[in-house]
N, C-alpha and C positions, 0 to 999 in steps of 0.2 A: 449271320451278322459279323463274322471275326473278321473279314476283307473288308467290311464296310466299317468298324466302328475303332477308334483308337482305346477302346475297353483296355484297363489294366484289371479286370476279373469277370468273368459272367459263368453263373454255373447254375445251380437246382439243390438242395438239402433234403432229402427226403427225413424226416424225426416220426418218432411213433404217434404223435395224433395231430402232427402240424407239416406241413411243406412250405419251406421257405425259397424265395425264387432272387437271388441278390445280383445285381451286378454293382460295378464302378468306374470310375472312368474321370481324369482331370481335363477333359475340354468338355465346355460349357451346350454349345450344340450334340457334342455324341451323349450326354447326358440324358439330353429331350429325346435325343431318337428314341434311345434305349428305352428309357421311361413309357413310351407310345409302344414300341415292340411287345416287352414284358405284358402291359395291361391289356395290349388287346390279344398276348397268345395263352395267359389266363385266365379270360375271361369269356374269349370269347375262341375257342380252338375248334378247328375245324374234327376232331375226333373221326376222322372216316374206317370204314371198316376194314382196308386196308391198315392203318396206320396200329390197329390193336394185333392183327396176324402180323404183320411185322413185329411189332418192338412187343408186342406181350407172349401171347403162345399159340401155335398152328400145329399142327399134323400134315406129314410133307416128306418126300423121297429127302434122304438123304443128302443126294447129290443131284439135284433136278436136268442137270444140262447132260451129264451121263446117263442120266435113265433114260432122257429119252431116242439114245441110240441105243441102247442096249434094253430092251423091254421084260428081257425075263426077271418075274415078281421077285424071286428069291436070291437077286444077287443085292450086292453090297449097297451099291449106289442105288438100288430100289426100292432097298429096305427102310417102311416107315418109323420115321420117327418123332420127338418133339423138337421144335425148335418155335423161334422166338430170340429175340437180343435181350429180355429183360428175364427169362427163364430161364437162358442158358449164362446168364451172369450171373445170378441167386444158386444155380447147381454148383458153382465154382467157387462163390461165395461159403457153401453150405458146406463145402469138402474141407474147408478152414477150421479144425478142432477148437481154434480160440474162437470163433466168432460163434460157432455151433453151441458150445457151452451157456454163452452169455445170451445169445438168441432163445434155448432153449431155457435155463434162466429166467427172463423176462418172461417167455412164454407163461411159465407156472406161479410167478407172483404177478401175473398181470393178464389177466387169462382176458376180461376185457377188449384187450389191445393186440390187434394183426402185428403181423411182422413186417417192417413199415419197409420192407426191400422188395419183401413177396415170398413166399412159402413155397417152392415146385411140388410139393405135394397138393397144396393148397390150390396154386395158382391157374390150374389146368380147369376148376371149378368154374373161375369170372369168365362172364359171357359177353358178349357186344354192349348189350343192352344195359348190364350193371353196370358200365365203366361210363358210360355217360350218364344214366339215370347218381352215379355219384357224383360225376362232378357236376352236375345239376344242382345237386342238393348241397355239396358241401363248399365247391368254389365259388362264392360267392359274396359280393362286397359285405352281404349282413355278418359274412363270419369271417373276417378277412380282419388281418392288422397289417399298418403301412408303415414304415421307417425311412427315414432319410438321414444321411451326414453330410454333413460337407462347410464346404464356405457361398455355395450359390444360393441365389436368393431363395428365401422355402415361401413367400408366396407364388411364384412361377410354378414350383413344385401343385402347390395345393389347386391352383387353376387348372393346369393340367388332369390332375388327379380326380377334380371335381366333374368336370367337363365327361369324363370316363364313364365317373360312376352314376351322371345324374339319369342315365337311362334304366336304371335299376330302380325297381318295387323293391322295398323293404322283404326279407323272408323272416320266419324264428325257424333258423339253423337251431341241428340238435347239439347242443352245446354243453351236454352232461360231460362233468369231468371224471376221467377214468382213473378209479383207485386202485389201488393195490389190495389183494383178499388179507383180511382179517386172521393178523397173529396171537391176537391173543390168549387162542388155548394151546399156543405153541408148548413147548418146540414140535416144529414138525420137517421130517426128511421126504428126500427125493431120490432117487437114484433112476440114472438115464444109464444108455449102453453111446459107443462111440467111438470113433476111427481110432486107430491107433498110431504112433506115430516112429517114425520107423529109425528116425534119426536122436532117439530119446531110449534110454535102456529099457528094456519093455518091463521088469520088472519095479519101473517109476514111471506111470503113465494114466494116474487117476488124478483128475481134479475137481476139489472139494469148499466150498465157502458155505458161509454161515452170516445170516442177513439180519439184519434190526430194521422196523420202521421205526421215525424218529419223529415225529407231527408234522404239522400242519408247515408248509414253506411258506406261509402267508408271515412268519411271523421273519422278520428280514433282519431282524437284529439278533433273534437267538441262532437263525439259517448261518449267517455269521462266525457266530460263535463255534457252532456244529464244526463248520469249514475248518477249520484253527484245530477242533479237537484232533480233525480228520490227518491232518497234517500234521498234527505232532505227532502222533500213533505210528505213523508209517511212513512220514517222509526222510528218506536216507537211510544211509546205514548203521546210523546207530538209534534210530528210532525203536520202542519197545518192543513193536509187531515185528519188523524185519526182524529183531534178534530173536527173539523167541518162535518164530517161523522158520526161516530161512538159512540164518545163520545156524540154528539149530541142528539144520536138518533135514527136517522136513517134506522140504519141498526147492525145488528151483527157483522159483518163481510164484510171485501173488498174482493171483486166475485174475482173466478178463475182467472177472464184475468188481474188482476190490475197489471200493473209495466211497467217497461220497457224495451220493446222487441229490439234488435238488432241482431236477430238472421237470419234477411232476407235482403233481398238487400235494403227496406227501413226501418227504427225506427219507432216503433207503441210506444205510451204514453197511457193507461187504466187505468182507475180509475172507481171501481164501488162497489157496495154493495150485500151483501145476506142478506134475511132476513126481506127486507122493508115491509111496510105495501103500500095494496095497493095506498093511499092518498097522501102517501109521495116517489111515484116514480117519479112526476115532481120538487119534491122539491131535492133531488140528483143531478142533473145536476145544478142547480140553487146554490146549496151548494157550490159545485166543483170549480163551475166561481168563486164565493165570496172569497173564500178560495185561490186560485191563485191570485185574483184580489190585495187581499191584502199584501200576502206573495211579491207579485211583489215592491208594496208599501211601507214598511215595511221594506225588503231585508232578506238576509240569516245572520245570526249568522257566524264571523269570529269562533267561538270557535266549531263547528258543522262542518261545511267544515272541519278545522284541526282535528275533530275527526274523521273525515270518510277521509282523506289522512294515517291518523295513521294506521286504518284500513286497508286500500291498502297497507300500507307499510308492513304489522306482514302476511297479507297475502302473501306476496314473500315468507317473513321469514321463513313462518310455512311449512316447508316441511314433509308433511305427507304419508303414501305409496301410497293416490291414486294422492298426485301431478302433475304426468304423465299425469295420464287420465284428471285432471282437466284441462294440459294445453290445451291436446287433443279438450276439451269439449270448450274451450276458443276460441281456433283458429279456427274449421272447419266449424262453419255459415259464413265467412265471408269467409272465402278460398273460398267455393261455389257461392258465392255473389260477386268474384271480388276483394277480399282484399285481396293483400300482405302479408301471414301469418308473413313474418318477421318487417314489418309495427304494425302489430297487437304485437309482443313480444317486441318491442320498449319500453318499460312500463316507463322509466327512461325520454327521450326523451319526451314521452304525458306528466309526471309528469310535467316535468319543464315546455313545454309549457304552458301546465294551469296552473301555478302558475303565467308564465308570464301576462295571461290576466287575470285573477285573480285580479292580482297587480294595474290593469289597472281601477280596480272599475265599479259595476252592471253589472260583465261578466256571472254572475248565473241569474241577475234578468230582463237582455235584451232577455235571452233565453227563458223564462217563456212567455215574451211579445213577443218574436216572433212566436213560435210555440204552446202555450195555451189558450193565451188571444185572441181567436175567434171563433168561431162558425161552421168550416169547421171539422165538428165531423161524426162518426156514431154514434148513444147512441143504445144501446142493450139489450132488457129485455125480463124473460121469465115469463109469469106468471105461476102461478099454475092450472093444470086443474084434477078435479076427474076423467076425463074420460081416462087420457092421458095411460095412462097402458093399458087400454080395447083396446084403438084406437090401439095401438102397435098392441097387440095380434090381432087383428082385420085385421088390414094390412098384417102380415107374415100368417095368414092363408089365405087370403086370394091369397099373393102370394105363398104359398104352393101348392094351390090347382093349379094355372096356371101351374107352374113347372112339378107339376104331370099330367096334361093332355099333355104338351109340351112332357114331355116322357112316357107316353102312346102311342102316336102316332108314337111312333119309332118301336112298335110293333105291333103283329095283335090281338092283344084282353088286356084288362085292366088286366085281369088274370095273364097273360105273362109276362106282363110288372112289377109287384108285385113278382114274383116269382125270375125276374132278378136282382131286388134289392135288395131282399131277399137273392140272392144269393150271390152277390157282397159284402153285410153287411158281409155274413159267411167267403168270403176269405179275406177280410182287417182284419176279426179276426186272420185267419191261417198267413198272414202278417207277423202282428204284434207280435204272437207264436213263428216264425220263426225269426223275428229282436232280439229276446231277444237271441236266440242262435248263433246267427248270426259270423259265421268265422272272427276276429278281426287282422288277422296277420300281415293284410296289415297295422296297422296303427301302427309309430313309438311309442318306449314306452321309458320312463326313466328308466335304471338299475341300480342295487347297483353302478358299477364302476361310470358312471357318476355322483353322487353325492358326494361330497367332506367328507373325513371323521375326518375332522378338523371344527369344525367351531368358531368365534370370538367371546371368550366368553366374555359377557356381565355382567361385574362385579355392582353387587348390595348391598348395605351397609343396616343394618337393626341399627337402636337406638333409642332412648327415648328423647325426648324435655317435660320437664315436665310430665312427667308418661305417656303421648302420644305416643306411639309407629309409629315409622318413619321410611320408604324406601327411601333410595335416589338412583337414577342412573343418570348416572354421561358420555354427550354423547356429540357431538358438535350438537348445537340445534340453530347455528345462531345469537346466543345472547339473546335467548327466554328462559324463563323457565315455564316449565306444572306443575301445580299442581294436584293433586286431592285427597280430604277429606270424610271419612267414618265418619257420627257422627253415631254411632250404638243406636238404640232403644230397651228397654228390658221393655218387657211385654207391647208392646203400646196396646191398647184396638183397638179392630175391627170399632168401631165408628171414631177416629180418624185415623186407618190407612186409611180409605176409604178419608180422608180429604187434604191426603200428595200433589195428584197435583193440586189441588185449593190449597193448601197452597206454593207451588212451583211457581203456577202463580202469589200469590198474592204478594210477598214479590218482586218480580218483575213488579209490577203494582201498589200500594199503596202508596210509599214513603214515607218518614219518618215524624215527625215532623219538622224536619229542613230544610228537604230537598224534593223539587217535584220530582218526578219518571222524568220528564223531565231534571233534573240537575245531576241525578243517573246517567242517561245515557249518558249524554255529559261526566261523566266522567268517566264512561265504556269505552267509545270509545275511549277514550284521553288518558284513562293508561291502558288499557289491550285490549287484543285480543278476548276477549267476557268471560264472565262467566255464569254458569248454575247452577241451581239449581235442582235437581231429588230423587225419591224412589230408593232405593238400597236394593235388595237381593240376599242372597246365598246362595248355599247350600254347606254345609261342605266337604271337600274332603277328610274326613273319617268316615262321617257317612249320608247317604241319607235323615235319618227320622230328622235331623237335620238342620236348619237354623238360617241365622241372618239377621238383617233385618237395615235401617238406611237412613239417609239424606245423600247423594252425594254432593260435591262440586267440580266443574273442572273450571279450566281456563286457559290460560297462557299471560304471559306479557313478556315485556324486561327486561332483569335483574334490571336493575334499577329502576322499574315501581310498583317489590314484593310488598315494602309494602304497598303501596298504594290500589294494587287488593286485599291484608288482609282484610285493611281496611275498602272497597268495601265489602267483604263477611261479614265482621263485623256487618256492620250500616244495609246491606239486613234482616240478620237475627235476629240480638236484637232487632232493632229500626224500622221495617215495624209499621205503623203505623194503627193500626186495628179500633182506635176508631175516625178516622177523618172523617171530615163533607162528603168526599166524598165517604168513604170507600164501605156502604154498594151497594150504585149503580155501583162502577167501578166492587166489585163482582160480581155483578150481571150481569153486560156487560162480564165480561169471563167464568159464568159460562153459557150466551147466546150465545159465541164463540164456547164453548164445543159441545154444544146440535147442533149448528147449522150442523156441519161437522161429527154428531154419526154417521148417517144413511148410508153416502158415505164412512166414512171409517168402516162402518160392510160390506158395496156390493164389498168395493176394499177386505178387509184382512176379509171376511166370516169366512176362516178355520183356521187361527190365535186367533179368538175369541172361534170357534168351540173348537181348541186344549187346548185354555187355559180351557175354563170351565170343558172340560174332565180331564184333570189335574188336578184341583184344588179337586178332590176326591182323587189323588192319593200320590202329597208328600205337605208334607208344604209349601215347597214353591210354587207350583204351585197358594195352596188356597189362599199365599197371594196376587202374582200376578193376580189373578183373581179380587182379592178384586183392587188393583187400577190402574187395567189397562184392566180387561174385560170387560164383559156384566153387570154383576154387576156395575159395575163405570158408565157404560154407565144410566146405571137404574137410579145408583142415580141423578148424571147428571142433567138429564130431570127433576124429581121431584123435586131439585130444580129450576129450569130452570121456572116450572110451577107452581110456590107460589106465590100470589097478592102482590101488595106491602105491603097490610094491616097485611098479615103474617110477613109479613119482614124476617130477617136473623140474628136473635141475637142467635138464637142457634148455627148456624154455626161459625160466627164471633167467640165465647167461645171458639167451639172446634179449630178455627185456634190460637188462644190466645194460648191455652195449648201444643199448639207442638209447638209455639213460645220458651215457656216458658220449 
């Protein structure tokens, strides 16, 4: 459909007991098409037995087109193996130490529920027959919920929608909601084994968290309140969890599953670390307790809460094109769970509530002492094993070779059975030949006529503020105003542009002389809607072999809040304060957050790094993006990451001084 349809999104979400199938699109006819496409390739999908040895898992030469000039069984391109497009994305998936944790995680509090990607241990088990015998059973309108947004009319929608469904018999889908195993005679531990990671000191390379269930998510005002709890504890740097974690010590970084979950019929609470050394994995839990114990004691910050309600508020405000989908994304865990979706959009309604109990005094810090302050946990850690790679490879050949004697025996000789596979590899080729030319008439398209040949045009003012060259557009935005700022760089030197997002994190981590990074932020959240700091390049749009290069600034606030986020970008950038007693360790802790997460975000975005490095031989800007956002950066990264304290970082510090400056 992407040649046919003027779509601004179409895609598939796969979640642990739901799949979500969204698109979007601002003309009125690509709407309908869409609408009609979706419903009938849900409902009604042709599932052929091709199409599950393709995209699910097969047994298959290697290299089909080479084996079959070269017939001897024992060479490379002979050699059977698995493949599959959704198997061989899950092994590559799997290889990801942060996803494997959090997967592996969920596995053991939610034993219940598959692994909603697909398991390749697991995956090699579904058969032809289960994969439709389920979506028989489960795709279907009785267990199905429909959402819409927009401004187009929603009877047209419901006509359409009706017309679809009215060929459906009623089913009773199995609609048991999946809970999480029973902590109450906790605490209880886990320990898994797991890749190592090669660009992190191996001596810091176990990660450990510690889980609370927290009730029922039906209840939308206390689910709320949880949110808030969640958020003071660990959002920023001066939040209690981060210091008694992280800044501590501890650890590099808070593991995949840290936060709080309400996406299931009950609330999970996760707090944990990457990165620890083995010595100090019983000292994380021990942390965590202290850190609550006292935040309990102590209480929350009146000026914290009202920063993070400001928050909730500019987020109503901020209406962005994927608004839709975020409410989408909002509403349908608990849709599935038994929630009221028009309970859940009450938003005004929960506010006042908690403000009511709020008002009532220790409504934040009774919750902590209800649901934290005890010891009905799971705590979950993985350590590090050399062999864990081997072990993998070790198991899938292993079950390779079952598989392949499983079908051998459907023939009369090993010969036979190799040749059919061999054969079967050749026509998923001719397939997939044939799909690329494949008769498309049946599927509805946008034409010139449907597209309006008016459109509202978006008046833009160009001027000068001080020799400063200014765009304004001029839209109803709620009472919000965006900013964003280009300080362009001319002639910056390769040694400091490699420096730009350590120097982006640090003016966000450091704080000034006057002020702690923890007081930055309470008044981020109090007068704007967040601000960022980033590398900016571009290439000319009238010459290729040209670019420009610069510091980014974005943010937005309430009109009345501007000069105060100025302000805000002001004191980040003049006044980070480089030479404080803290500076060079809090460096150090993010350029340990970098290094720690290189290695999973090269196995997620491999050909994102692959393309940039190709690139950076080919235009300028490529090379400079390579320089702080590739393999390169990654390089650097690590070698600093792996400098004793005795080298320290005064060379570094310099060059963040001079792009300061």
């Amino acid at each position: 459909m992407l040649p046919r349809s003027l779509s601004n999104f179409m895609n598939a979400f796969t979640s642990s007991d739901h799949t979500t199938y969204p698109f979007a699109t601002t003309n009125e006819q690509d709407f309908r098409n869409l609408m009609s496409v979706y419903l009938d390739a849900t409902l009604h999908p042709l599932l052929k037995a091709d199409d599950f040895t393709q995209e699910g898992w097969r047994i298959g030469p290697e290299n089909p087109m080479a084996a079959t000039s070269n017939p001897e069984k024992d060479s490379s391109d002979n050699r059977l193996v698995f493949k599959g497009v959704v198997y061989n994305e899950m092994k590559g998936q799997m290889s990801d130490a942060s996803y494997l944790y959090y997967i592996r995680f969920q596995d053991h509090l939610f034993p219940a529920i598959n692994n909603s990607g697909g398991d390749p241990q697991k995956m090699t088990e579904l058969t032809y027959e289960q994969l439709k015998r389920f979506h028989k059973d489960h795709y279907h309108p009785s267990n199905a919920k429909l959402f819409t947004y927009g401004n187009l009319p929603l009877e047209d929608h419901l006509k359409e929608v009706g017309s679809r469904l009215e060929n459906f018999s009623r089913i009773m889908p199995d609609k048991e909601i999946k809970i999480p195993i029973d902590l109450s005679n906790g605490p209880y531990y886990v320990t898994i084994k797991g890749p190592t990671d090669p660009l992190v000191p191996p001596e810091a390379q176990y990660k450990t968290s510690t889980s609370w269930l927290l009730g029922e998510t039906s209840n939308v005002q206390e689910m709320f309140a949880l949110g808030i709890v969640s958020n003071l504890l660990m959002d920023g740097y001066g939040s209690p969890l981060y210091r008694a974690l992280i800044e501590a010590g501890l650890g590099h970084d808070f593991s995949p599953n840290t936060g709080f979950d309400s996406s299931g019929s009950t609330a999970i609470f996760s707090v944990g670390l990457t990165g620890v050394q083995q010595t100090d994995v019983s000292k994380v839990k021990e942390a965590i307790y202290l850190a609550l114990q006292e935040t309990k004691t102590k209480g929350f910050d009146r000026i914290k809460v009202d920063g993070i309600l400001h928050q909730l508020e500019l987020g109503l405000k901020h209406k962005t094109a994927h608004f839709g989908m975020g409410v989408m994304q909002r509403l349908k865990p608990g849709w599935f769970n038994g929630v009221d979706p028009f309970d859940a959009l009450a938003w005004q309604e929960t506010v006042n509530g908690f403000k009511a109990k709020y008002a009532e005094g220790r409504y934040l810090e009774d919750l902590v002492e209800r649901y934290l302050l005890n010891d009905r946990t799971l705590t979950f850690t993985m350590e590090p094993s050399e062999a864990y790679g081997q072990e993998v490879a070790d198991e899938e050949a292993t079950r390779l070779a079952s598989k392949i004697l499983e079908t051998t025996k459907q023939y009369r000789s090993e010969e036979e059975a190799r040749q059919n596979l061999e054969k079967r590899e050749l026509e998923l080729l001719g397939v997939q030949d044939r799909a690329r030319n494949q008769d498309l008439s049946c599927l509805p398209s946008v034409h010139v006529r449907d597209i309006p040949r008016q459109k509202e045009n978006k008046t833009v003012r160009d001027g000068n503020l001080d020799d400063v060259k200014v765009q304004w557009r001029e839209a109803p935005t709620n009472g919000l105003t965006y900013f964003r700022a280009v300080n362009k760089f001319e002639q910056l030197p390769d040694d400091l542009r490699e420096m730009i997002p350590l120097f982006s994190d640090a003016i966000m981590r450091l704080g000034t002389k006057n002020k702690t990074m923890e007081q930055l932020e309470e008044l981020i959240k109090l007068k704007t809607g967040g601000i960022s700091v980033g590398y900016h390049s571009s290439t000319s749009p009238i010459a290729t072999g040209q670019c420009e290069e610069g510091l980014v600034l974005a943010g937005f606030a309430l009109d009345r809040n501007i000069p105060d986020m100025y302000q805000l970008f002001r004191m980040i950038i003049q006044e980070t304060n480089f030479d404080g007693p803290e500076a060079e360790r809090n460096i150090r802790q993010l350029l340990q957050t970098a290094a720690n997460g290189a290695t999973n975000s090269i196995a997620e975005s491999g050909h994102s790094y692959a393309r940039r490095f190709a690139e950076a031989g080919l235009t300028p800007q490529g090379r400079l993006g390579e320089q702080v956002s590739g393999l390169t950066q990654v390089k650097l990264t690590t070698s600093l990451t792996s400098r004793s304290q005795s080298e320290g970082l005064d060379d570094v510090i310099s060059k963040l001084k001079a792009i300061q400056s």
